[in-house]
C-alpha positions as CSV (number, residue, x, y, z in Angstrom):
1,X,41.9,-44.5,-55.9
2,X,38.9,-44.3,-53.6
3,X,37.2,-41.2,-54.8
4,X,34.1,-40.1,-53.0
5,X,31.7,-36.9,-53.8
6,X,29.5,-35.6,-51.3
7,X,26.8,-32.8,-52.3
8,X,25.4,-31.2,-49.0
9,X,22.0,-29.5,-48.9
10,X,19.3,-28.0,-47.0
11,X,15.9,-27.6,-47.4
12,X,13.9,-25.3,-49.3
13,X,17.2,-23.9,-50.5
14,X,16.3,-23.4,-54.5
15,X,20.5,-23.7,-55.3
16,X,20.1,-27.1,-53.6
17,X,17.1,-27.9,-55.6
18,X,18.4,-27.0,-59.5
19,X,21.8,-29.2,-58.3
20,X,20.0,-32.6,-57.7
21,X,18.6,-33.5,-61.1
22,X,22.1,-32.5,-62.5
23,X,23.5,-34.7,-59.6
24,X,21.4,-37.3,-60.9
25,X,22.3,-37.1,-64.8
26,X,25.9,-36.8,-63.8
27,X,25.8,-39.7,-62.2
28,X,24.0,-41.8,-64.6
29,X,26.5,-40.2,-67.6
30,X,29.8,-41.1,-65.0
31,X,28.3,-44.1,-63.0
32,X,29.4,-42.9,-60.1
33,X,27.1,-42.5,-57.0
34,X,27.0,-38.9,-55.4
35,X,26.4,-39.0,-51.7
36,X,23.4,-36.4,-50.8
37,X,23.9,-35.5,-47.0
38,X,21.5,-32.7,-45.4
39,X,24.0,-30.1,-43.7
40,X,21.4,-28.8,-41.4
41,X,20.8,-32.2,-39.9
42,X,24.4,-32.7,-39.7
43,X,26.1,-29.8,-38.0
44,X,29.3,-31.2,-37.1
45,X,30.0,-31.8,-41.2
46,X,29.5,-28.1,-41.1
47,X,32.3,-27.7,-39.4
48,X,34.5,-30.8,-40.8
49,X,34.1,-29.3,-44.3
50,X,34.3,-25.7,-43.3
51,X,30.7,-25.1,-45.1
52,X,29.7,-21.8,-45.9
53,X,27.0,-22.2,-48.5
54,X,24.5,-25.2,-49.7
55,X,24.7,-26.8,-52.1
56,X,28.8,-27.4,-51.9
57,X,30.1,-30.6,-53.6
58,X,33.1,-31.8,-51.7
59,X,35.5,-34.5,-53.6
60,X,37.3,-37.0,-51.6
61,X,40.1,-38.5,-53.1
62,X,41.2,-41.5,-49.9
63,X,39.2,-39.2,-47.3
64,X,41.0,-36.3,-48.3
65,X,39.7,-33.2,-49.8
66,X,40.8,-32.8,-53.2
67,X,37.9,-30.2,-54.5
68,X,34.8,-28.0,-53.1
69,X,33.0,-26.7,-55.3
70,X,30.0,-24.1,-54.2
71,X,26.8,-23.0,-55.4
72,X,25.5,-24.4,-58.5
73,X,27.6,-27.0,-60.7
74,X,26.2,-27.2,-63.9
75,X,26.7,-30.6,-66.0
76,X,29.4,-29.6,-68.0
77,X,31.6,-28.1,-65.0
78,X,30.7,-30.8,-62.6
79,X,31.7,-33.8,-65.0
80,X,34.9,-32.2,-66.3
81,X,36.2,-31.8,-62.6
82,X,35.2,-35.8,-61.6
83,X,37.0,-37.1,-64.8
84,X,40.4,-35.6,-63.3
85,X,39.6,-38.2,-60.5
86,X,38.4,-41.1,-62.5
């Protein structure tokens, strides 16, 4: 199973901000690499993912989208949802 999670973000947006260091520590917890992509400098994402707000975590499960999960994922949330796909 080739899973893939991809958090998009934009600058200055404070949503975006809180979500990396709990990217980071659910990484380290999961050892798993989450994929940071900025959705502003990447418009046509935008519109592959259907994007409405940052930060959005999409999971990819064989390029396909299994989950999207908006706004802020807190640690708890974000981990529970990955171990489905682990």
């Amino acid at each position: 199973m080739a899973v893939r999670v991809i958090c998009f973000y934009q600058p200055g947006c404070m949503g975006c901000m809180e979500q990396t260091p709990i990217n980071r520590e659910v990484e380290r917890k999961l050892s798993l690499k989450i994929e940071e992509i900025d959705a502003v400098k990447h418009p046509q994402l935008i519109r592959q993912y259907g994007l409405k707000v940052t930060p959005t975590i999409v999971i990819l499960n064989n390029d396909v989208v299994e989950e999207r999960l908006e706004g802020v994922v807190h640690t708890e949330q974000f981990e529970a949802t990955l171990k489905k796909y682990q």
